[in-house]
C-alpha positions as CSV (number, residue, x, y, z in Angstrom):
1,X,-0.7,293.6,120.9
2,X,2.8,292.6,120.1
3,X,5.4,294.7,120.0
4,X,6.6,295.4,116.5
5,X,9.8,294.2,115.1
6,X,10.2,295.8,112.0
7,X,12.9,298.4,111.0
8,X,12.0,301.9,111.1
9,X,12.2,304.6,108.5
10,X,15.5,305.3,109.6
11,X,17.6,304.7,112.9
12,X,16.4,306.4,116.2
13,X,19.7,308.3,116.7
14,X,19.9,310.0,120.4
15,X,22.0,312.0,122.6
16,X,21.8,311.0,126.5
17,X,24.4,312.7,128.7
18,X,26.7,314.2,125.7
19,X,26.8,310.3,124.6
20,X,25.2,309.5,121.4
21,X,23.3,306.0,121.1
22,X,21.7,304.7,118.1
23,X,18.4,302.2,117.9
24,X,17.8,300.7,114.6
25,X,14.9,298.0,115.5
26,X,12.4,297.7,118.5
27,X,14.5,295.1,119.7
28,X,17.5,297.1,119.9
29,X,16.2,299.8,122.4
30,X,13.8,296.9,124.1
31,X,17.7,294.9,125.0
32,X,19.2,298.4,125.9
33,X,16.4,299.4,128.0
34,X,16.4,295.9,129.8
35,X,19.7,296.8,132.1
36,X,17.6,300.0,133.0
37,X,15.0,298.3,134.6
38,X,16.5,297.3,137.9
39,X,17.6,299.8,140.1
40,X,21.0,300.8,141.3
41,X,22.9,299.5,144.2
42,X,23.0,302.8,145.9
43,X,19.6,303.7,145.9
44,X,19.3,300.8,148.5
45,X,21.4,302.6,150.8
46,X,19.2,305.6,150.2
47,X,15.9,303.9,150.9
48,X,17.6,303.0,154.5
49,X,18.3,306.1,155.4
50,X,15.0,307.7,154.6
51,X,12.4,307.8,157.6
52,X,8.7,305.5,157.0
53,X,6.6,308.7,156.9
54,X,9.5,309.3,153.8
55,X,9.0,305.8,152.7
56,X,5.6,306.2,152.3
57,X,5.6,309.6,150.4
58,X,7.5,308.0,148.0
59,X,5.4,305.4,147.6
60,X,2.4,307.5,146.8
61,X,4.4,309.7,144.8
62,X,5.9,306.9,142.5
63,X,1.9,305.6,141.9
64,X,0.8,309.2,140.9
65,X,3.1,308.4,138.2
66,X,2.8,305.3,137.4
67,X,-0.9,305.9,137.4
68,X,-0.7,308.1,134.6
69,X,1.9,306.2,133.2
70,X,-0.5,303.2,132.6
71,X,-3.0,305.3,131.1
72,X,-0.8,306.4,128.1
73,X,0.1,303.0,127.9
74,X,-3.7,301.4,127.8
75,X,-4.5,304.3,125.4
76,X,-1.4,303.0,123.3
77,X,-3.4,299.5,122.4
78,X,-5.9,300.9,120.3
79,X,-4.4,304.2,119.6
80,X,-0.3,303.8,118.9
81,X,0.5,307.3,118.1
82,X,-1.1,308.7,121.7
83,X,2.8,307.8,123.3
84,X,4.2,310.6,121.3
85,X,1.5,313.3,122.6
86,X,1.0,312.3,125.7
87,X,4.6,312.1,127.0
88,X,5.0,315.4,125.7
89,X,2.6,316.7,128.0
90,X,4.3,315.0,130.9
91,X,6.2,317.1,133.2
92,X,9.5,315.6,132.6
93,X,10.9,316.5,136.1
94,X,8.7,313.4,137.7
95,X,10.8,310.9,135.6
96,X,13.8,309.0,138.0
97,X,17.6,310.5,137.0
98,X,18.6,306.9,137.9
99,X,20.0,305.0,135.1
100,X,19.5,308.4,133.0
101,X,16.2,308.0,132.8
102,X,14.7,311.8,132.9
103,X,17.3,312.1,129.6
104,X,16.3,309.8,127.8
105,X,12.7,310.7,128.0
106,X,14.2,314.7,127.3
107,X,15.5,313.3,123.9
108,X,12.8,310.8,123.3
109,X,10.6,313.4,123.5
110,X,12.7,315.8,120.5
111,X,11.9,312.9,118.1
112,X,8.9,313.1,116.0
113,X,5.9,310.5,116.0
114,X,7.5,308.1,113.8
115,X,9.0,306.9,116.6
116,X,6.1,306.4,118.7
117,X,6.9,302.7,119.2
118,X,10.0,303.5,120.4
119,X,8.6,305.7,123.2
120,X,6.4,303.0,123.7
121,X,8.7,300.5,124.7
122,X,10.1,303.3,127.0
123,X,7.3,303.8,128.7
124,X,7.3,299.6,129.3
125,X,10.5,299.4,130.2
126,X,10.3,302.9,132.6
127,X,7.1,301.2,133.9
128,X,9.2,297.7,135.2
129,X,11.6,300.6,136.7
130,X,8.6,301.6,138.7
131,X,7.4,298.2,139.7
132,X,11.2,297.3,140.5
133,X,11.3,300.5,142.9
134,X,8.1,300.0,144.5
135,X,9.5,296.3,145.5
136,X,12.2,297.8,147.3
137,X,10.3,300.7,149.0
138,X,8.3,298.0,150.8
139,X,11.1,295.4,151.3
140,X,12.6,298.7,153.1
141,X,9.2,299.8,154.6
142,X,8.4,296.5,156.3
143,X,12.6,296.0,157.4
144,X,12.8,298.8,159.4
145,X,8.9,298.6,160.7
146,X,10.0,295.4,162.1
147,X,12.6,297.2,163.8
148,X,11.0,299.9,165.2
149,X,10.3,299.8,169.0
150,X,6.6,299.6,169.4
151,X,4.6,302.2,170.5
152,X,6.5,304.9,168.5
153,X,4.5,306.9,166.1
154,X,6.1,305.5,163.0
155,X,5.0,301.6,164.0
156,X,1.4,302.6,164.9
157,X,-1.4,301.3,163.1
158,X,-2.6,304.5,162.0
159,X,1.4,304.7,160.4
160,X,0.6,301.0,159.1
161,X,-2.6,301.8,157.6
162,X,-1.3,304.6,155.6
163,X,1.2,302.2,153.5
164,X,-1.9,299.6,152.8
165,X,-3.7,302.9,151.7
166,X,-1.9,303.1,149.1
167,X,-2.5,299.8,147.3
168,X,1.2,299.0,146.4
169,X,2.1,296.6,149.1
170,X,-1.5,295.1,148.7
171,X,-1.2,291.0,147.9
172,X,2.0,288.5,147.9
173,X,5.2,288.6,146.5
174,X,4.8,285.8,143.7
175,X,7.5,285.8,141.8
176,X,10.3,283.2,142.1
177,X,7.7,281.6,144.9
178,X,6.6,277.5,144.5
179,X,2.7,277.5,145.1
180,X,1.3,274.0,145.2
181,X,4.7,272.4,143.5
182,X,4.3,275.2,140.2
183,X,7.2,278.1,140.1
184,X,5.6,281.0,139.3
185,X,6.9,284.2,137.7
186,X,5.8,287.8,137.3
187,X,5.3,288.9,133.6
188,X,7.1,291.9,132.3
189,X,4.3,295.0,133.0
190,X,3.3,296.2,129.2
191,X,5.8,293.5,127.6
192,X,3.4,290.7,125.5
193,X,4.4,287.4,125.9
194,X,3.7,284.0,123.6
195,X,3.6,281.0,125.3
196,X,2.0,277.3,124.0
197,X,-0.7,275.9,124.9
198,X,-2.0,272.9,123.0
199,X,-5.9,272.3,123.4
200,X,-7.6,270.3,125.1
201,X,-4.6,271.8,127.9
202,X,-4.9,273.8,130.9
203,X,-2.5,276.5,132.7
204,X,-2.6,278.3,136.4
205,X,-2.5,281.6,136.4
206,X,-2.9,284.3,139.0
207,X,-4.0,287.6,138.4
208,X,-2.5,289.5,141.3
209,X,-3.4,286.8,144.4
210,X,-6.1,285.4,142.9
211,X,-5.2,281.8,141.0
212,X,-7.1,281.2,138.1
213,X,-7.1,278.6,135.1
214,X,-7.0,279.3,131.5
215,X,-8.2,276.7,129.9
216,X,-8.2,275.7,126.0
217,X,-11.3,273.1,125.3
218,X,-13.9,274.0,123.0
219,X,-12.8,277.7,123.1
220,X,-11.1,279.3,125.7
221,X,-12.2,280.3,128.9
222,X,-10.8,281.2,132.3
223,X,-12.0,279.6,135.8
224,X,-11.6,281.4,139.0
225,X,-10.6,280.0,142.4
226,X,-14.4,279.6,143.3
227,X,-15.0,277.7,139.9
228,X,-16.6,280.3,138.0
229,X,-16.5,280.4,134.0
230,X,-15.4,283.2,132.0
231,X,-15.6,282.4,128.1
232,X,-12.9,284.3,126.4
233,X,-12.9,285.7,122.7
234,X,-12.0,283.7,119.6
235,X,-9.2,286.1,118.9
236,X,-8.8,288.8,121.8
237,X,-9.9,289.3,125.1
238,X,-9.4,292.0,128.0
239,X,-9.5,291.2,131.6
240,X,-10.2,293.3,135.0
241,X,-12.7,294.6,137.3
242,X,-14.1,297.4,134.7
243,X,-17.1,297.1,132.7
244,X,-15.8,297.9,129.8
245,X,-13.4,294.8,129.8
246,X,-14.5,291.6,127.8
247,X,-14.2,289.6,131.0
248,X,-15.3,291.5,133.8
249,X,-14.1,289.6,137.4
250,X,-15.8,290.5,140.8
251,X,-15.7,293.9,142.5
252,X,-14.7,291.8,145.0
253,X,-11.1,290.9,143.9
254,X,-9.7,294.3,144.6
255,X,-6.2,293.7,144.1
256,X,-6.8,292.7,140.7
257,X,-6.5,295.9,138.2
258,X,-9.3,297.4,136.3
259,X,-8.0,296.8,133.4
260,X,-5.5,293.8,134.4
261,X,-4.7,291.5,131.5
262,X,-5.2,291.1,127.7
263,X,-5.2,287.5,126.4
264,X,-4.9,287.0,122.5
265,X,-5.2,283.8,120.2
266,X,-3.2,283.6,117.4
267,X,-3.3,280.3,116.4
268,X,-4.6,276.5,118.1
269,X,-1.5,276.4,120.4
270,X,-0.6,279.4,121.4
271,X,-1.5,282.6,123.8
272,X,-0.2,285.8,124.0
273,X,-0.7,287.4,127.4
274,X,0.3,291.5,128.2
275,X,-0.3,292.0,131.4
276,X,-1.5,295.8,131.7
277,X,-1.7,295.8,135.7
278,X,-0.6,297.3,139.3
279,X,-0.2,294.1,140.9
280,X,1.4,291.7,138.4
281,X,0.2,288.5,136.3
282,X,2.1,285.2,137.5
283,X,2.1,282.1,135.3
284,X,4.2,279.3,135.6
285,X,7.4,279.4,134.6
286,X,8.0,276.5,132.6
287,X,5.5,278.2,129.7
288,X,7.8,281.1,129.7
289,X,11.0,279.0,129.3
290,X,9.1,276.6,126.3
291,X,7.8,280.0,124.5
């Protein structure tokens, strides 16, 4: 569902680092948050220095949380208030310090429930941290792989094998990428997005590697890449490899999330998409720029 954009019951006031910051919409802490998202310039020098094996913990470490992460936020969709109770139970100490993040969540945390959505959209934005990090950690990963002499342990395949393990450099790097003449970009993890789309019209979309078509002609549906129908809901409709989704894809199409995508229909032209997954939702870029 959207995120909200009315004013709250009174300003979220907070105090991060003995500096006080005050939120009076969803927007404002959703455009604050935004910078917070990408990480700093000197964790790249960091990454470099740390071994693969340390690489790799990382990795599995950062998807631990971002596991759990997801599962507050999926929870969030039908019930709003389980942010505020289930952040609380969080150990606080797995949250990054970069960009004062572990604070924020500290204070975030002090406020009561009427602030739920506000912790939701920390979550989002902490969650497009995560995915942000993860990037790097395999941009590092393969970098110095590549460098390694082979036939030392880090570069063997059992050393390879381990990073695949762990499902976050599973698939392509879409964004910013041209596949058959479309740009495609990555939507925001958790964010919902409205783009148009008239009927009778038809947009590529790829859920993780896997292109699809959504397609608005006598309802909605979604085709696969081997041609295969999925009829979507009048109104809403969830997508991923679970059973309980109201499209459920192929086992087979394991980089695509359990619970990967919701698509809603507001009106005849338009589609909201939140992408709830591990390995992205790409659709082409000129639909973001018209919505």
């Amino acid at each position: 569902m959207p995120l909200a954009r009315t004013r709250s019951t009174a300003p979220l006031t907070l105090s991060v680092d003995n500096l006080t910051v005050q939120f009076t919409t969803i927007d404002d802490i959703k455009f604050a948050l935004d910078g917070k998202t990408h990480l700093p310039v000197s964790k790249y020098d960091d990454l470099r220095a740390l071994s693969l094996e340390a690489l790799r913990q990382q990795a599995v470490d950062i998807r631990k949380v971002e596991g759990r992460l997801l599962q507050i936020l999926e929870f969030s969709f039908s019930e709003p208030l389980a942010v505020d109770y289930q952040l609380r139970e969080m150990d606080v100490r797995v949250f990054s310090e970069d960009h004062s993040w572990r604070a924020l969540i500290e204070a975030l945390n002090d406020q009561g429930s009427e602030y739920a959505e506000f912790k939701r959209v920390a979550l989002v934005k902490y969650l497009q941290y995560l995915a942000n990090r993860q990037e790097l950690i395999k941009r590092v990963y393969w970098n110095k792989s590549r460098k390694t002499q082979a036939g030392v342990n880090e570069d063997s395949d059992e050393a390879i094998q381990g990073v695949i393990d762990t499902s976050i450099f599973d698939g392509n790097e879409l964004s910013d990428q041209i596949k058959n003449d479309i740009v495609f970009e990555r939507l925001p993890r958790g964010e919902s997005k409205d783009v148009r789309l008239l009927p009778g019209q038809e947009m590529a979309i790829r859920l993780s590697v896997h292109q699809f078509r959504l397609v608005r002609a006598d309802g909605a549906y979604l085709i696969d890449e081997h041609g295969r129908e999925y009829p979507l809901k009048p109104r809403r409709s969830t997508v991923g490899r679970s059973s309980d989704n109201d499209v459920v894809l192929d086992a087979a199409y394991r980089a695509i999330s359990r619970k990967h995508l919701i698509l809603e229909f507001p009106s005849k032209d338009r589609v909201i998409l939140t992408d709830r997954s591990s390995h992205g939702t790409f659709v082409p870029l000129k639909y973001l720029a018209e919505g």
